[in-house]
Each structure stands twice: as C-alpha cells, then as structure tokens.
PDB file as gemmi writes it, atoms N, CA and C in Angstrom:
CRYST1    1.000    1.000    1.000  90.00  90.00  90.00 P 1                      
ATOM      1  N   UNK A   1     -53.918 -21.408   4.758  1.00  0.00           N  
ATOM      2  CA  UNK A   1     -53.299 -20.501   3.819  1.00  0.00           C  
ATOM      3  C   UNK A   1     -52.680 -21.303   2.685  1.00  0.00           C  
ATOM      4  N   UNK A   2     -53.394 -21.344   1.313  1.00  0.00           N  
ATOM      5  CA  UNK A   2     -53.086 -22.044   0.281  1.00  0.00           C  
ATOM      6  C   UNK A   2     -51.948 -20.705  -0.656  1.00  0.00           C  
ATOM      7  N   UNK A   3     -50.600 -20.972  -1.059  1.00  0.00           N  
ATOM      8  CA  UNK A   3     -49.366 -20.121  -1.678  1.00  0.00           C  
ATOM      9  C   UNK A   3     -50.421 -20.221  -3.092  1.00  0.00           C  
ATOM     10  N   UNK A   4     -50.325 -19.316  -3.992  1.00  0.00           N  
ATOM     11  CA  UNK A   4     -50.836 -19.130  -4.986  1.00  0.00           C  
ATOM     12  C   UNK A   4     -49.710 -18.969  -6.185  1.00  0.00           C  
ATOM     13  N   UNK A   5     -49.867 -20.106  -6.922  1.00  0.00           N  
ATOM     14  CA  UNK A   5     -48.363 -19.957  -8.057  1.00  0.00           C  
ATOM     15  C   UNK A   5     -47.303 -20.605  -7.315  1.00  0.00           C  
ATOM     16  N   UNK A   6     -46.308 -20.536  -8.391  1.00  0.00           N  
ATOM     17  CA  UNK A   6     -44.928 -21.542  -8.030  1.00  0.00           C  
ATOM     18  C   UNK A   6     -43.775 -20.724  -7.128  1.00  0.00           C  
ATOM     19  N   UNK A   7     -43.937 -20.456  -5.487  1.00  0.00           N  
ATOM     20  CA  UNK A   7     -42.261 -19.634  -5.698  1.00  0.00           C  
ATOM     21  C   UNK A   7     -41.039 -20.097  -6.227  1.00  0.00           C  
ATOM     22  N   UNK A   8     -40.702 -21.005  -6.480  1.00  0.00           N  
ATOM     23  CA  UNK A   8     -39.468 -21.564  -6.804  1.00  0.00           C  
ATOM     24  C   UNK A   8     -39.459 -21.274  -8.562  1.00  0.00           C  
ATOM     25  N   UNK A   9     -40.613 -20.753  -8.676  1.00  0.00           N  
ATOM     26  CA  UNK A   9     -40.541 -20.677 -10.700  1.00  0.00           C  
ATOM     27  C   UNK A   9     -39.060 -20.115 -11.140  1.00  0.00           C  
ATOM     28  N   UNK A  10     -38.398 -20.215 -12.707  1.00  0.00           N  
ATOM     29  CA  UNK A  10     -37.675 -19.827 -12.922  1.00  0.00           C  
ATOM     30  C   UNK A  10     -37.960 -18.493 -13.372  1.00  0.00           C  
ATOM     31  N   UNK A  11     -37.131 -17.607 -13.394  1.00  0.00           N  
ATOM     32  CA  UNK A  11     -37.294 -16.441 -14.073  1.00  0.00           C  
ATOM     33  C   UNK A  11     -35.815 -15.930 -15.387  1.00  0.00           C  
ATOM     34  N   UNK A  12     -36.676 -15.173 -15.561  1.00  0.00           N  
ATOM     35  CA  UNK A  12     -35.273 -15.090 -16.823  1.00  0.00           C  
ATOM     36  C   UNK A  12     -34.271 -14.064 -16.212  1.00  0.00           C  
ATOM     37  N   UNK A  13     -32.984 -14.185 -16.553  1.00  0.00           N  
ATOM     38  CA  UNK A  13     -31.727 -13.748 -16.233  1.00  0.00           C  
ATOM     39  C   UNK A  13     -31.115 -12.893 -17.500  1.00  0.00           C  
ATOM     40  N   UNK A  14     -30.158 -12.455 -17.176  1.00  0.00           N  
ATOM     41  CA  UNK A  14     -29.009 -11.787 -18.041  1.00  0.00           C  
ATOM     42  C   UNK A  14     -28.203 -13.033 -18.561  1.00  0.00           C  
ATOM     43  N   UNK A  15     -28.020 -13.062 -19.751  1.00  0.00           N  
ATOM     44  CA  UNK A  15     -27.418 -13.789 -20.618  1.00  0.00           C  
ATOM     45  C   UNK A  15     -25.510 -13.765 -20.144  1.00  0.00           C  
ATOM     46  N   UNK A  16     -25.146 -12.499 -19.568  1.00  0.00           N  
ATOM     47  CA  UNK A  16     -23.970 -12.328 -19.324  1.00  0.00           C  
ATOM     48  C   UNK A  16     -23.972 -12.439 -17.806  1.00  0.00           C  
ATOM     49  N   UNK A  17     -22.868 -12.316 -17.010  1.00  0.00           N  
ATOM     50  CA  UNK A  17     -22.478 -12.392 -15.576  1.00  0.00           C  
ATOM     51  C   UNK A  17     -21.474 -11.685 -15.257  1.00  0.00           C  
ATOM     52  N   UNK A  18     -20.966 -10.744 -15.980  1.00  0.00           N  
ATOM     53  CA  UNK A  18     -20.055  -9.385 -15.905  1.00  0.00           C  
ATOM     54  C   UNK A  18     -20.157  -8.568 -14.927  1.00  0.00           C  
ATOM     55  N   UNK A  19     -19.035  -8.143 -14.697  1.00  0.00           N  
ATOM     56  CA  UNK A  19     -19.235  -6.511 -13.919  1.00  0.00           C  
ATOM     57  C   UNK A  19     -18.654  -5.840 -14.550  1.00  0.00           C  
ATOM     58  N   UNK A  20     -19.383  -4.933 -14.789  1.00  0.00           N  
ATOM     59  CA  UNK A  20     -19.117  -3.716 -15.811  1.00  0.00           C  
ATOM     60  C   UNK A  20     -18.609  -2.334 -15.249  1.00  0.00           C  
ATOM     61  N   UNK A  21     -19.191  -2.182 -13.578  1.00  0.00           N  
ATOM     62  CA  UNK A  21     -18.153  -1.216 -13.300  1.00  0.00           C  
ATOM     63  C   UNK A  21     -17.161  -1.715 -11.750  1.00  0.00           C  
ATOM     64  N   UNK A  22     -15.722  -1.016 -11.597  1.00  0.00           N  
ATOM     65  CA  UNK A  22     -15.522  -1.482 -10.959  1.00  0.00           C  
ATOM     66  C   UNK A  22     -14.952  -0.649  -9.888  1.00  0.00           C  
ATOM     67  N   UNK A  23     -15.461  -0.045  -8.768  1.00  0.00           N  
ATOM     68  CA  UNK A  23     -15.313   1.042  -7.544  1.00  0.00           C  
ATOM     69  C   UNK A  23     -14.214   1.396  -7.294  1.00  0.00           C  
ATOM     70  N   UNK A  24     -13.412  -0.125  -7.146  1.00  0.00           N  
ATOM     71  CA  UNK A  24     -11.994   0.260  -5.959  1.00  0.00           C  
ATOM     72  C   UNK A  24     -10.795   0.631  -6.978  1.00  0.00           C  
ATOM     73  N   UNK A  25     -10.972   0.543  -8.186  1.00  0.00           N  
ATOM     74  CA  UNK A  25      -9.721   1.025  -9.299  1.00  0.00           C  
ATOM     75  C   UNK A  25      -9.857   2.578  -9.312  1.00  0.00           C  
ATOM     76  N   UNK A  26      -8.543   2.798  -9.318  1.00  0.00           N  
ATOM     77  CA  UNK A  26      -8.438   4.231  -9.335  1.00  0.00           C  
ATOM     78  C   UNK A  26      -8.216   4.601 -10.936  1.00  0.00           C  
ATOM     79  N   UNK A  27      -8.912   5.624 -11.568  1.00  0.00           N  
ATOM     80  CA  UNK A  27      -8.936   5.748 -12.956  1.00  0.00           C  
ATOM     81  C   UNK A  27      -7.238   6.104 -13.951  1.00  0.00           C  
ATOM     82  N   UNK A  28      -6.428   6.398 -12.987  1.00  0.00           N  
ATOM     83  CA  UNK A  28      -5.538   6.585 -13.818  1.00  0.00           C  
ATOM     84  C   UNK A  28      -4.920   5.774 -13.431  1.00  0.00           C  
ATOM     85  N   UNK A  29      -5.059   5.309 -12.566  1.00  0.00           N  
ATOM     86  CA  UNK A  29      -4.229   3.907 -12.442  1.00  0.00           C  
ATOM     87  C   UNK A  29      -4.255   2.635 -13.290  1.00  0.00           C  
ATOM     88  N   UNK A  30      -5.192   3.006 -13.768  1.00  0.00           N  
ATOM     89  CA  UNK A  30      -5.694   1.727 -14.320  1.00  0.00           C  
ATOM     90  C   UNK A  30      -5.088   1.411 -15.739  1.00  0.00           C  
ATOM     91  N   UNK A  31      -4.409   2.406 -16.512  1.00  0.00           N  
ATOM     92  CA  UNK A  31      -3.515   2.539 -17.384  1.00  0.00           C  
ATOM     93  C   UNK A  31      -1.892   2.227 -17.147  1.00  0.00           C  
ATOM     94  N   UNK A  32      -1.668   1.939 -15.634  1.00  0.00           N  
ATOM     95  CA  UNK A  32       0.140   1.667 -15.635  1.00  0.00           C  
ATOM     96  C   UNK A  32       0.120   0.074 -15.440  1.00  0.00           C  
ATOM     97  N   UNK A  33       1.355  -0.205 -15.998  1.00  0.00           N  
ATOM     98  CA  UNK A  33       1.160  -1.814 -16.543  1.00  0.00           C  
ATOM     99  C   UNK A  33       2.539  -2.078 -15.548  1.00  0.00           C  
ATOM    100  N   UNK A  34       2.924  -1.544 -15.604  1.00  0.00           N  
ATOM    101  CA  UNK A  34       4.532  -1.745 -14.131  1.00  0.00           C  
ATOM    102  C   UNK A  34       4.368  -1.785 -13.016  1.00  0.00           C  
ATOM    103  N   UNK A  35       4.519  -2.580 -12.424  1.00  0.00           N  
ATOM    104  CA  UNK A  35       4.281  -2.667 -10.808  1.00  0.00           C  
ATOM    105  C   UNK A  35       5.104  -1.468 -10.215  1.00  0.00           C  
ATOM    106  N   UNK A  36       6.407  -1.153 -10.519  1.00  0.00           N  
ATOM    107  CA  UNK A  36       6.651   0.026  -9.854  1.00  0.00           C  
ATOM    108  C   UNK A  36       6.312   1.612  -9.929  1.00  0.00           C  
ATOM    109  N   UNK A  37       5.954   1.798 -11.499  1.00  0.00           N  
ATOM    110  CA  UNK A  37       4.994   2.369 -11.529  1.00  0.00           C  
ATOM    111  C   UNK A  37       3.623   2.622 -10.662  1.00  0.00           C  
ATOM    112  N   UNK A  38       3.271   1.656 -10.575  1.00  0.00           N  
ATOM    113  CA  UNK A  38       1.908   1.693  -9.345  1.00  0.00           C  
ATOM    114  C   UNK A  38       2.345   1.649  -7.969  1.00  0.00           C  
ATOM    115  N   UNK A  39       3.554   1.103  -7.735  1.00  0.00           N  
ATOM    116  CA  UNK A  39       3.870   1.213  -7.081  1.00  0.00           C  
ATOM    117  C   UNK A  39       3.992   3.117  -6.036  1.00  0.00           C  
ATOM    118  N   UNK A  40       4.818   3.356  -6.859  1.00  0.00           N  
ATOM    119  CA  UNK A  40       5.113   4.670  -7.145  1.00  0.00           C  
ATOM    120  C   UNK A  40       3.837   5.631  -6.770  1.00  0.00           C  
ATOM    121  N   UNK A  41       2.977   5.377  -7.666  1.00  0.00           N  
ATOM    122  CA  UNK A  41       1.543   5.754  -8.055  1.00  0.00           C  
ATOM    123  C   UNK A  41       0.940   6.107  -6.545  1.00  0.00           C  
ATOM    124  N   UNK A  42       1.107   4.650  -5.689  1.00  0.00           N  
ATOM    125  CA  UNK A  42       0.288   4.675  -4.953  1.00  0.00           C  
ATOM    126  C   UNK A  42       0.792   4.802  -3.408  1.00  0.00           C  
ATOM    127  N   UNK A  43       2.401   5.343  -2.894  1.00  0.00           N  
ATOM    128  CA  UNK A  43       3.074   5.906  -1.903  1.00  0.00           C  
ATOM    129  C   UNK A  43       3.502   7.429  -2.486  1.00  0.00           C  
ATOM    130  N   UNK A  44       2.819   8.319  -2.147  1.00  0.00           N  
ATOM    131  CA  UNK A  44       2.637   9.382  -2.986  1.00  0.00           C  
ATOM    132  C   UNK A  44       3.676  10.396  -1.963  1.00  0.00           C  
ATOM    133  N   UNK A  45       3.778  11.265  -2.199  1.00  0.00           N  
ATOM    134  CA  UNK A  45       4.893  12.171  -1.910  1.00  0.00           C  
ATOM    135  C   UNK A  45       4.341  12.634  -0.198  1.00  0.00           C  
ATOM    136  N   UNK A  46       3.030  12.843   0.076  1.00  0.00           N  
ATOM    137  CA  UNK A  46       2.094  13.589   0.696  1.00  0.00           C  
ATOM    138  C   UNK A  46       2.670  12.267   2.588  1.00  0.00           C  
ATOM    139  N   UNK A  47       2.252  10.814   1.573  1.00  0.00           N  
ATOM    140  CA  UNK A  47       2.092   9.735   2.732  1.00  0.00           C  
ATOM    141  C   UNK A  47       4.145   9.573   3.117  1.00  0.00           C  
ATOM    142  N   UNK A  48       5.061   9.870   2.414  1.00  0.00           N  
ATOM    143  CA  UNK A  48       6.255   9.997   2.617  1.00  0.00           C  
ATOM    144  C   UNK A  48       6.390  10.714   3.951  1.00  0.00           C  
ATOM    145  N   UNK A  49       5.919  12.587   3.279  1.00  0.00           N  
ATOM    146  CA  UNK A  49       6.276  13.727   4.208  1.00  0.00           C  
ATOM    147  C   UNK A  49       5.341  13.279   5.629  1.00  0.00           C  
ATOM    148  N   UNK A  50       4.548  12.637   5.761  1.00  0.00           N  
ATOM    149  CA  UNK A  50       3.400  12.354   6.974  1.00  0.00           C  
ATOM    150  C   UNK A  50       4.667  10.936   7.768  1.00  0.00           C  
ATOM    151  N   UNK A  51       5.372   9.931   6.594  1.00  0.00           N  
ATOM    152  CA  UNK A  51       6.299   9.135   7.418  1.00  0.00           C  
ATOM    153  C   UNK A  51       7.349   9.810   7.810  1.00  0.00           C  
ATOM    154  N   UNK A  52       7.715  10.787   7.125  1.00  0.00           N  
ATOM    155  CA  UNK A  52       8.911  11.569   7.997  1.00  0.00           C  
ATOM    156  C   UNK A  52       8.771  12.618   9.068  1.00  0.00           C  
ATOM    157  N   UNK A  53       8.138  12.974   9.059  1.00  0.00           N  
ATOM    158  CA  UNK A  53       7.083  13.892  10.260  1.00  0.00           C  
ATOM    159  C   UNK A  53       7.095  12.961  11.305  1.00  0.00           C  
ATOM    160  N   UNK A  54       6.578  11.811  11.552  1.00  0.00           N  
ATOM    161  CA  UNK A  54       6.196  11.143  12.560  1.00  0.00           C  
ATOM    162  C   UNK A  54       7.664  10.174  12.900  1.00  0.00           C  
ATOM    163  N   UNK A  55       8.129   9.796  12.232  1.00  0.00           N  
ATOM    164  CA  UNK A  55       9.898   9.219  12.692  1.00  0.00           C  
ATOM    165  C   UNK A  55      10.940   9.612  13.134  1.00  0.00           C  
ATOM    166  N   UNK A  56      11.009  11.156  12.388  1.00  0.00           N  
ATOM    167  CA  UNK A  56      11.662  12.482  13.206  1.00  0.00           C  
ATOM    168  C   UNK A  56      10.782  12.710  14.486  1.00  0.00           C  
ATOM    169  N   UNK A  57       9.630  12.855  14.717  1.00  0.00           N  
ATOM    170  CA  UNK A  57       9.308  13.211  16.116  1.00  0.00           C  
ATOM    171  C   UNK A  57       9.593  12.227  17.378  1.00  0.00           C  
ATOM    172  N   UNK A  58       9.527  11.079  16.503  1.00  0.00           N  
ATOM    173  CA  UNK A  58       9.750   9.603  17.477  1.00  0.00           C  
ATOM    174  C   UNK A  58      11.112   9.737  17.747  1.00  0.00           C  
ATOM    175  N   UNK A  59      12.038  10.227  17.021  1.00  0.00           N  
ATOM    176  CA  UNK A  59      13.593   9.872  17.282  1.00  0.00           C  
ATOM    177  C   UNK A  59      13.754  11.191  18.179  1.00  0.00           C  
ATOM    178  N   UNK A  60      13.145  12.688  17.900  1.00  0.00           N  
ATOM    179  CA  UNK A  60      13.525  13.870  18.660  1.00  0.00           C  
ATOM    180  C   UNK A  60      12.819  13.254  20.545  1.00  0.00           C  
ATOM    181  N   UNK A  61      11.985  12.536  20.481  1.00  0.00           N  
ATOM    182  CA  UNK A  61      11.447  12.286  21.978  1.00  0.00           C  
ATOM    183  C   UNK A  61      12.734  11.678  22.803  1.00  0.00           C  
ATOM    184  N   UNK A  62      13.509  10.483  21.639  1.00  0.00           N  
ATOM    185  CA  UNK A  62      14.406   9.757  22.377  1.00  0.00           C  
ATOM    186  C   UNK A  62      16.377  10.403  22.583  1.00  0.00           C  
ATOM    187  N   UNK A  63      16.232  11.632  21.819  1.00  0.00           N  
ATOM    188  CA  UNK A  63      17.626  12.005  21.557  1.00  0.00           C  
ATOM    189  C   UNK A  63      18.321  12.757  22.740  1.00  0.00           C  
ATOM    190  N   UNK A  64      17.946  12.938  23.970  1.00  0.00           N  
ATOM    191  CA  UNK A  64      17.917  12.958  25.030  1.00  0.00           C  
ATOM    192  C   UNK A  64      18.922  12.185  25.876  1.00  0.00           C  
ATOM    193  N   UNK A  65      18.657  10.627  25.529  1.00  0.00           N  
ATOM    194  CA  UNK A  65      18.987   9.661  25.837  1.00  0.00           C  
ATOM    195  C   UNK A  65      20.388   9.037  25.580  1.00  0.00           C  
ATOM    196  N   UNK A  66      20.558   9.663  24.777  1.00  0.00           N  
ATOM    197  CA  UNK A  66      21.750   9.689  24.039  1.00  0.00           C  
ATOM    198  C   UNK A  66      22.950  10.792  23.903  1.00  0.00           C  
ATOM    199  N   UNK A  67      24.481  10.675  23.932  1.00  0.00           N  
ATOM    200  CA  UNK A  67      25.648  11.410  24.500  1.00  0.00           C  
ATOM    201  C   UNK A  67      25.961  11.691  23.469  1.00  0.00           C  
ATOM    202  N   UNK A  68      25.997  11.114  21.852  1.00  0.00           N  
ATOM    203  CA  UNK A  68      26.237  12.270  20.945  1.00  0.00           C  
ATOM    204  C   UNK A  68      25.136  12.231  20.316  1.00  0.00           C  
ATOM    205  N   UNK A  69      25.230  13.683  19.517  1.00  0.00           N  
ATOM    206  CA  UNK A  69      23.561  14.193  18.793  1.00  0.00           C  
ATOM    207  C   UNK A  69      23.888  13.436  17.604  1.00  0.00           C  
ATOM    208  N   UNK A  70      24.819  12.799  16.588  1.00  0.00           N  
ATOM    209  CA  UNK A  70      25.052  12.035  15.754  1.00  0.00           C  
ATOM    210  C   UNK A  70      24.529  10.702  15.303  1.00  0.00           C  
ATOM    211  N   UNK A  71      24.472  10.281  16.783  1.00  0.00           N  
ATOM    212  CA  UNK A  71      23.554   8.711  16.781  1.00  0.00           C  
ATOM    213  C   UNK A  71      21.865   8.338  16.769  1.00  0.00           C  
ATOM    214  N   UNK A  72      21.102  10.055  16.931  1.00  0.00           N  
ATOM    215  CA  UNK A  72      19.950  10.337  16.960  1.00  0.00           C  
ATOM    216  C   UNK A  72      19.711  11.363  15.926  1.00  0.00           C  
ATOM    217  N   UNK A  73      19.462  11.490  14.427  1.00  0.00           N  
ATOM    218  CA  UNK A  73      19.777  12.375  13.632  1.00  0.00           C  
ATOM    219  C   UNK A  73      18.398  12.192  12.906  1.00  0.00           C  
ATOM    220  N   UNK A  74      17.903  13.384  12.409  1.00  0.00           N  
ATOM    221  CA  UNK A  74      16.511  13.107  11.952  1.00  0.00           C  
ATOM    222  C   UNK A  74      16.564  12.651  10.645  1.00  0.00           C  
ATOM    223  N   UNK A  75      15.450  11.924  10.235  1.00  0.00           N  
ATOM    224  CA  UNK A  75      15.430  11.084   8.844  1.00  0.00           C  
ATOM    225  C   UNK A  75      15.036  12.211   7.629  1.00  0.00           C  
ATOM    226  N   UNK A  76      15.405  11.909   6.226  1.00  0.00           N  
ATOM    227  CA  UNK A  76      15.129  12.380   5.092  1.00  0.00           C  
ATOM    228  C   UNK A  76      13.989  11.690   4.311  1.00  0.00           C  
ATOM    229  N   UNK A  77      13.923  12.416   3.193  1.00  0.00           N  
ATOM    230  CA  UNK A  77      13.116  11.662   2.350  1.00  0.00           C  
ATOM    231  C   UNK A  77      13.724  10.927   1.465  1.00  0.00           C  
ATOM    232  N   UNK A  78      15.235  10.885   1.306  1.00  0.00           N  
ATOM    233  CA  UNK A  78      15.786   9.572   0.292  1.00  0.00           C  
ATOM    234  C   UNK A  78      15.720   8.209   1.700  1.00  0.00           C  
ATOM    235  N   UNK A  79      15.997   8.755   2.773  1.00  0.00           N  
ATOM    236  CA  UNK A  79      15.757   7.431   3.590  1.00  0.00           C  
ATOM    237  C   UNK A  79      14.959   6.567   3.746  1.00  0.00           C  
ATOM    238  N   UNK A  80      13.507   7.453   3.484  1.00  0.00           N  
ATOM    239  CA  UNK A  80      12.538   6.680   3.922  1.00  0.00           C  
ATOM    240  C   UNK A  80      11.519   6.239   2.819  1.00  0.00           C  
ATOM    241  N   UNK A  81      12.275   6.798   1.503  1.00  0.00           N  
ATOM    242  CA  UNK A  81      12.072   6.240  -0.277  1.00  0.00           C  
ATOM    243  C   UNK A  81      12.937   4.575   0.060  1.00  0.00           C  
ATOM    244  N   UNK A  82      14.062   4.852  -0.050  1.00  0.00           N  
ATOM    245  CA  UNK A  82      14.864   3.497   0.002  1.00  0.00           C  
ATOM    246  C   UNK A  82      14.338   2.377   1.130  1.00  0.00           C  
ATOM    247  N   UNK A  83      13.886   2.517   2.160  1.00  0.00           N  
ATOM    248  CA  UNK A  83      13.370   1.729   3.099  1.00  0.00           C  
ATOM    249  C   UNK A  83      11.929   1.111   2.631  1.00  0.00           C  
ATOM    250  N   UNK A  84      11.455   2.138   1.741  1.00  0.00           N  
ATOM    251  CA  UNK A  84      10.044   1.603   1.177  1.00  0.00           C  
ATOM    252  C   UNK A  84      10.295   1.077  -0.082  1.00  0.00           C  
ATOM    253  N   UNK A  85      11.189   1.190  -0.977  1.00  0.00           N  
ATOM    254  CA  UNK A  85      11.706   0.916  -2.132  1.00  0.00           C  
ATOM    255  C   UNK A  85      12.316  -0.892  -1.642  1.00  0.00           C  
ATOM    256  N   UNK A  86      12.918  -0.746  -0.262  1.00  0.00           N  
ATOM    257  CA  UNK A  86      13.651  -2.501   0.249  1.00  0.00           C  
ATOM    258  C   UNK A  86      12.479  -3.228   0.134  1.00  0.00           C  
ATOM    259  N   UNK A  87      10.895  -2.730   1.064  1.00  0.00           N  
ATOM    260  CA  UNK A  87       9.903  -3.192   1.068  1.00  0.00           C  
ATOM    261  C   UNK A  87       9.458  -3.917  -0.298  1.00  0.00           C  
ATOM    262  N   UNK A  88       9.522  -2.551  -1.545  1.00  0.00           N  
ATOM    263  CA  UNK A  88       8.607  -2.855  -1.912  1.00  0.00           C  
ATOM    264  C   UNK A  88       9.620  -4.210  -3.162  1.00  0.00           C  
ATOM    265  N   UNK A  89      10.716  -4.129  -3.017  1.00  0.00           N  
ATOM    266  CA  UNK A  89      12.029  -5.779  -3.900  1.00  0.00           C  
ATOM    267  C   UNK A  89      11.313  -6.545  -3.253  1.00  0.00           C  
ATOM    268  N   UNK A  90      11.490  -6.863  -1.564  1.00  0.00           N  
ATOM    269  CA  UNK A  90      11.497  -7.906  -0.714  1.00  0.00           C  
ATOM    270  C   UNK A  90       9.705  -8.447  -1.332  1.00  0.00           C  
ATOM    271  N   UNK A  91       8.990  -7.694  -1.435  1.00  0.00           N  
ATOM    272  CA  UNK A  91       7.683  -8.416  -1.413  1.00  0.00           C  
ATOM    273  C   UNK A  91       7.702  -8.782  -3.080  1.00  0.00           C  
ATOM    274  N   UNK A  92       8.210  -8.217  -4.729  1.00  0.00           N  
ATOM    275  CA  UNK A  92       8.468  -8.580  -5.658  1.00  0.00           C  
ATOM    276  C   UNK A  92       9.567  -9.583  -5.710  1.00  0.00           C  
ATOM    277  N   UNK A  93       9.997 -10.354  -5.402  1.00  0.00           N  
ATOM    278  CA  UNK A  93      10.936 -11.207  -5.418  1.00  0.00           C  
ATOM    279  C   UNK A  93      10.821 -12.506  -4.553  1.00  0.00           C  
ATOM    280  N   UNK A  94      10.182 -12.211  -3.382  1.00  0.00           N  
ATOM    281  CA  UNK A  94       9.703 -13.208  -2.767  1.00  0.00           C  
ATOM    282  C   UNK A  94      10.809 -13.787  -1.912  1.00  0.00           C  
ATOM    283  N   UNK A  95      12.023 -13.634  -1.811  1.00  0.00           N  
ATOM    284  CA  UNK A  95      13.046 -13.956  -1.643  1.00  0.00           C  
ATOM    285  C   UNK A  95      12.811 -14.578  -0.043  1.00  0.00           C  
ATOM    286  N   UNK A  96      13.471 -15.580   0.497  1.00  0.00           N  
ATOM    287  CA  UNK A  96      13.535 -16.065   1.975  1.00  0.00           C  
ATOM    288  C   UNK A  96      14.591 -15.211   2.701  1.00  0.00           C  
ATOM    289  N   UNK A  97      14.471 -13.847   2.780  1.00  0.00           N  
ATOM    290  CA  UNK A  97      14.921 -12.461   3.251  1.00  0.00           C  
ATOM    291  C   UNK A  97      14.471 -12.856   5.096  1.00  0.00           C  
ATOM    292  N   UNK A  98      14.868 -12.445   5.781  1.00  0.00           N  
ATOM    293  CA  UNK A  98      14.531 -12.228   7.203  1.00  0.00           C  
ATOM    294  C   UNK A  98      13.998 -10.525   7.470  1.00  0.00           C  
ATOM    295  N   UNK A  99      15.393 -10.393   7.248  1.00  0.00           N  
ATOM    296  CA  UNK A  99      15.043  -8.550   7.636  1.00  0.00           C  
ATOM    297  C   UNK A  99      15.895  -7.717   6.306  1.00  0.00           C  
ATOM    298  N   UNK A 100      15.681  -6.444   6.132  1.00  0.00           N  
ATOM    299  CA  UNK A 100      16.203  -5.431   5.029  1.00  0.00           C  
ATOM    300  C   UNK A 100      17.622  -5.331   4.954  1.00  0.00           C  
ATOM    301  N   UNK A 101      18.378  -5.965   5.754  1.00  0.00           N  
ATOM    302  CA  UNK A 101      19.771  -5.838   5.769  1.00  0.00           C  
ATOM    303  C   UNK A 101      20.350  -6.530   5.144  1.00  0.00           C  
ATOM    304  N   UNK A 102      19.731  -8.020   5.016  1.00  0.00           N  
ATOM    305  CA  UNK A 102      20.382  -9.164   3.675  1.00  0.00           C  
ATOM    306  C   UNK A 102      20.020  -8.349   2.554  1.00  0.00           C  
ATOM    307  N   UNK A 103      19.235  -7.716   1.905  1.00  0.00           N  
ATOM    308  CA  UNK A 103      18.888  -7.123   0.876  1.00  0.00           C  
ATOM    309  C   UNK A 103      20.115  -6.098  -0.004  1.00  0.00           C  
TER     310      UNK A 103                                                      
END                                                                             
C-alpha cells in the first residue's frame, strides 16, 4: 500500500485565532464593570429564598433540643445577604481571615 500525496502537507489557515463567540457569558452581564454588581447579579433573590428555606428547616429539625425557643430562631433574608455579603469582602480582599467573625 503506496500513501498517495503528502499527509503532513500544509494547508491554509485563518489569518486570525479569535473567538468570536463566547457561551458561558451571560448577556447582560456582560455590561457590569463592578464586581459587586455581578456579584449581586449573580446570587439572585430566587437562590437566597431556596438558602433560607433549607437553614430554617435544618434549625426547625434541631429546636427540640433546645430549652428556650430563642436560641433556635429561624433565619431572614438580611441574615443570609450579610453572611454572603462576609463571603463575598473575605474572597475581595484576600485578607489572612480564618473565619467571618474577625471580619
């Protein structure tokens, strides 16, 4: 079996090496220039009410356990804004933080 022609020949290419479109950007996102802005953008009101749903149910399993109803009290949505808001300093700042309480 004699190969007929060169495989290794060159062939011609695109002058450029661009990507022109790009999948994983979300289109209106792609206009905010503030990290907290995108920030913002992208812990949306919907993924909040789904973290408070599931932290209140975790704390109602354990309140039982406990002699006053005060020390087991279900969470809000400024609570669990500010806890994601500590998150989201601690990772902009970079800081040698341990846990959210030096913050």
């Amino acid at each position: 079996m004699e190969m007929v022609g060169n495989p290794f020949k060159k062939t011609k290419r695109a002058l450029s090496n661009k990507c022109i479109y790009f999948p994983a950007v979300i289109r209106r996102l792609k206009d905010l220039t503030e990290i907290l802005n995108i920030w913002k953008y992208l812990i949306t009101y919907c993924i909040i009410e789904s973290i408070i749903k599931d932290t209140s149910s975790f704390i109602c399993s354990g309140k039982l356990s406990y002699y006053r109803t005060k020390n087991a009290r279900d969470t809000n949505g400024a609570e669990i804004e500010a806890i994601l808001d500590l998150h989201y300093l601690a990772g902009v700042y970079h800081r040698n933080r341990v846990n959210l309480e030096e913050l």
